[in-house]
N, C-alpha and C positions, 0 to 999 in steps of 0.2 A: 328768102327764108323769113317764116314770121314766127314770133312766139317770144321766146326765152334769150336773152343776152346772156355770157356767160363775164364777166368783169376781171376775172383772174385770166381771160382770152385777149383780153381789150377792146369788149365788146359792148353797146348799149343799145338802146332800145327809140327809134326816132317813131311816131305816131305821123300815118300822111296817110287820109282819104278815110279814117277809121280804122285802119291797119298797121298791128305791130310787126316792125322793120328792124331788123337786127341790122345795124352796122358794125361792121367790123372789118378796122383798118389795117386788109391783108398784105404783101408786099408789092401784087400785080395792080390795088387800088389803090396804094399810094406812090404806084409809080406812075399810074395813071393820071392822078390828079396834081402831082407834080407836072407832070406835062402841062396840063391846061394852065395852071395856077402858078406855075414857077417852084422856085426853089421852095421845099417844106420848111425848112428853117427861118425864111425869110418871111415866111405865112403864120408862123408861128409868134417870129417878134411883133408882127402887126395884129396879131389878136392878142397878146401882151399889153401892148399899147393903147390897144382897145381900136385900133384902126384897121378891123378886118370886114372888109366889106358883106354883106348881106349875100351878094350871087356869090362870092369865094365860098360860105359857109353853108351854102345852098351845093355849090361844086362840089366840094370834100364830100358831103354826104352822100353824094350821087354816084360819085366811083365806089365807096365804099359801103354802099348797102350790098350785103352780102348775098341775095337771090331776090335780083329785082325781077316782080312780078310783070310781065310782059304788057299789061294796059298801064304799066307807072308810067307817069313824062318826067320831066326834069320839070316843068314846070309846079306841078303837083309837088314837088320836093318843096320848091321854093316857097309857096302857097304856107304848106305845113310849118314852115319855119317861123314867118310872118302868122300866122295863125297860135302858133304856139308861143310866141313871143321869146325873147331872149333869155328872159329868167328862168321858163321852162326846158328850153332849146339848149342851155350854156351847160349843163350836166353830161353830155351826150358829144359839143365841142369838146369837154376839156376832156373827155374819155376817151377821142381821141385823137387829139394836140396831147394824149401821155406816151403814148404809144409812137408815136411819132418821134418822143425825146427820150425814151427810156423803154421801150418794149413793154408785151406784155409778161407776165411773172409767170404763165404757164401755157 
């Protein structure tokens, strides 16, 4: 899905390849990305701590883009994030590492 995030969803918007990427961390993505990543809570304190690795935050987004376009890779995620940098990437993290600790409000 590209376009519009909706934030009262727990939704944001990640930029990879030129294309707007709704993520949105629904309960079958983040059960998904628990699997690969482990416990969410425990992914949670390490981005807290500030010790959450680059492929983990590359990961998360990957289960949780919402209608991944069929030529996406996973690498291309990663690419975008390292392209995008932290500062601009960490809005779109903490959107959802909220949702993960509190849901979304609608």
């Amino acid at each position: 899905m590209t376009g519009q995030a909706n934030p009262a969803r727990g939704e944001a918007v990640l930029l990879v390849a030129g294309e707007a990427l709704v993520v949105r961390p629904s309960f079958a993505a983040l059960v998904a990305a628990e699997a690969e990543l482990g416990p969410l809570f425990a992914l949670v304190d390490r981005a807290a701590a500030g010790e959450m690795r680059l492929s983990e935050m590359a990961a998360l987004f990957w289960h949780c883009i919402a209608a991944r376009p069929e030529a996406l890779t996973r690498e291309q995620v990663g690419e975008a994030v390292v392209a995008m940098g932290l500062a601009q990437v960490s809005p779109v993290l903490k959107c959802v590492l909220r949702q993960v600790l509190i849901g979304a409000s609608a």
